[in-house]
C-alpha positions, 0 to 999 in steps of 0.5 A: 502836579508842577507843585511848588511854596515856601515856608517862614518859620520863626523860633525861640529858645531859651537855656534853663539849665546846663542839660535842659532847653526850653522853646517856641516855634511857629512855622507858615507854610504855603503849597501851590499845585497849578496842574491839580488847581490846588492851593494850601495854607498852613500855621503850626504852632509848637513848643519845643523840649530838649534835655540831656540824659545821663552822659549818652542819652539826649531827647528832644521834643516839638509838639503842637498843632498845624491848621491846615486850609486847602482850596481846590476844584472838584469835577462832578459828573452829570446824570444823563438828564442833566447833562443833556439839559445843560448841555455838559457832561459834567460840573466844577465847583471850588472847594474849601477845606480846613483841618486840625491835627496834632503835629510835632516830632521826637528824637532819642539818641544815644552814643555809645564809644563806637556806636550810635542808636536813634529813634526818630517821629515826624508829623507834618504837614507835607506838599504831597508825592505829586498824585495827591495835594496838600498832605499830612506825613507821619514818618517814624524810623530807628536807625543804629551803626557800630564801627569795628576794627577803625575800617568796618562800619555796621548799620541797620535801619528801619521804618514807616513813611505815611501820606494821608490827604487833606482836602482830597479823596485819593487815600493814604500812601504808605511804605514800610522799609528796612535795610543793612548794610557794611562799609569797609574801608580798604584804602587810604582812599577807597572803600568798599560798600553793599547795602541791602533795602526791603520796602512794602508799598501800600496805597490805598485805592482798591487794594494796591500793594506791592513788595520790592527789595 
């Protein structure tokens, strides 16, 4: 897709207590896709929460919305009586689309003395996965380490990563993933480390699946 943009984002915050922070952001983000003839726009608009819970927890929140406007070709294929009065196979026309979702993200964390447990949400705007264009993404995981004895560590994790298209009829991408894994330190510099990973794709055009570790 050759995609390529930017991104301006602006943001204010402000203290209102010792555990408590209060703001607003607002983000301008433009995709270009030159091989699918597609172009993006889109403004987010968000208030932001931070807090500290107790002495371990700390939770912070965006929430907001992003309008999306995507410009793109679509190619229609002609029946045979208007491909022979034309002359052509088949049409392009431009496109335009525009959208309204709800977007924003959510982070609890909490530490412990050797541990620390995470639970984490995304929806934004997204440039794509280069099979489709301007995309929404929806990204939610936990993820929890513990170190033992100063050389072992332990951490698992999981989640699901989403694509849904805008602007385009090419579906949704989906992948549910999860893993464990160990690193334990043998030296004063070397260490040794194994991961195993679990993922399941799913895309939805005529049933794909497929599940790989």
């Amino acid at each position: 897709s050759n995609s390529g943009g930017y991104d301006m984002t602006g943001s204010v915050q402000r203290r209102i207590s010792k555990n408590t922070t209060l703001g607003a952001t607002y983000s301008h983000t433009h995709f270009e896709l030159p091989a699918f003839h597609i172009t993006s726009d889109s403004n987010t608009y968000q208030g932001t929460f931070a807090t500290a819970i107790g002495r371990s927890w700390t939770f912070s929140l965006s929430a907001g919305a992003t309008v999306t406007e995507v410009n793109s070709q679509l190619t229609f294929a002609l029946s045979p009586e208007l491909a022979a009065l034309f002359g052509v196979p088949s049409i392009t026309e431009n496109a335009h689309t525009r959208s309204l979702f709800p977007s924003g993200s959510a982070i609890l964390q909490r530490k412990f003395r050797r541990a620390n447990l995470a639970f984490n949400y995304l929806r934004a705007i997204y440039s794509g996965n280069g099979a489709s264009g301007a995309a929404r993404q929806d990204n939610a995981f936990m993820s929890f380490s513990y170190t033992a004895m100063r050389k072992l560590n332990i951490g698992v994790n999981g989640g699901y990563y989403r694509l849904t298209s805008i602007g385009q009829s090419t579906g949704t991408f989906a992948n549910y993933a999860g893993s464990a894994g160990f690193t334990y330190k043998l030296g004063r510099s070397i260490s040794l480390s194994a991961r195993y990973d679990f993922n399941q794709l799913q895309i939805d055009l005529a049933n794909y699946k497929r599940t790989s570790t």
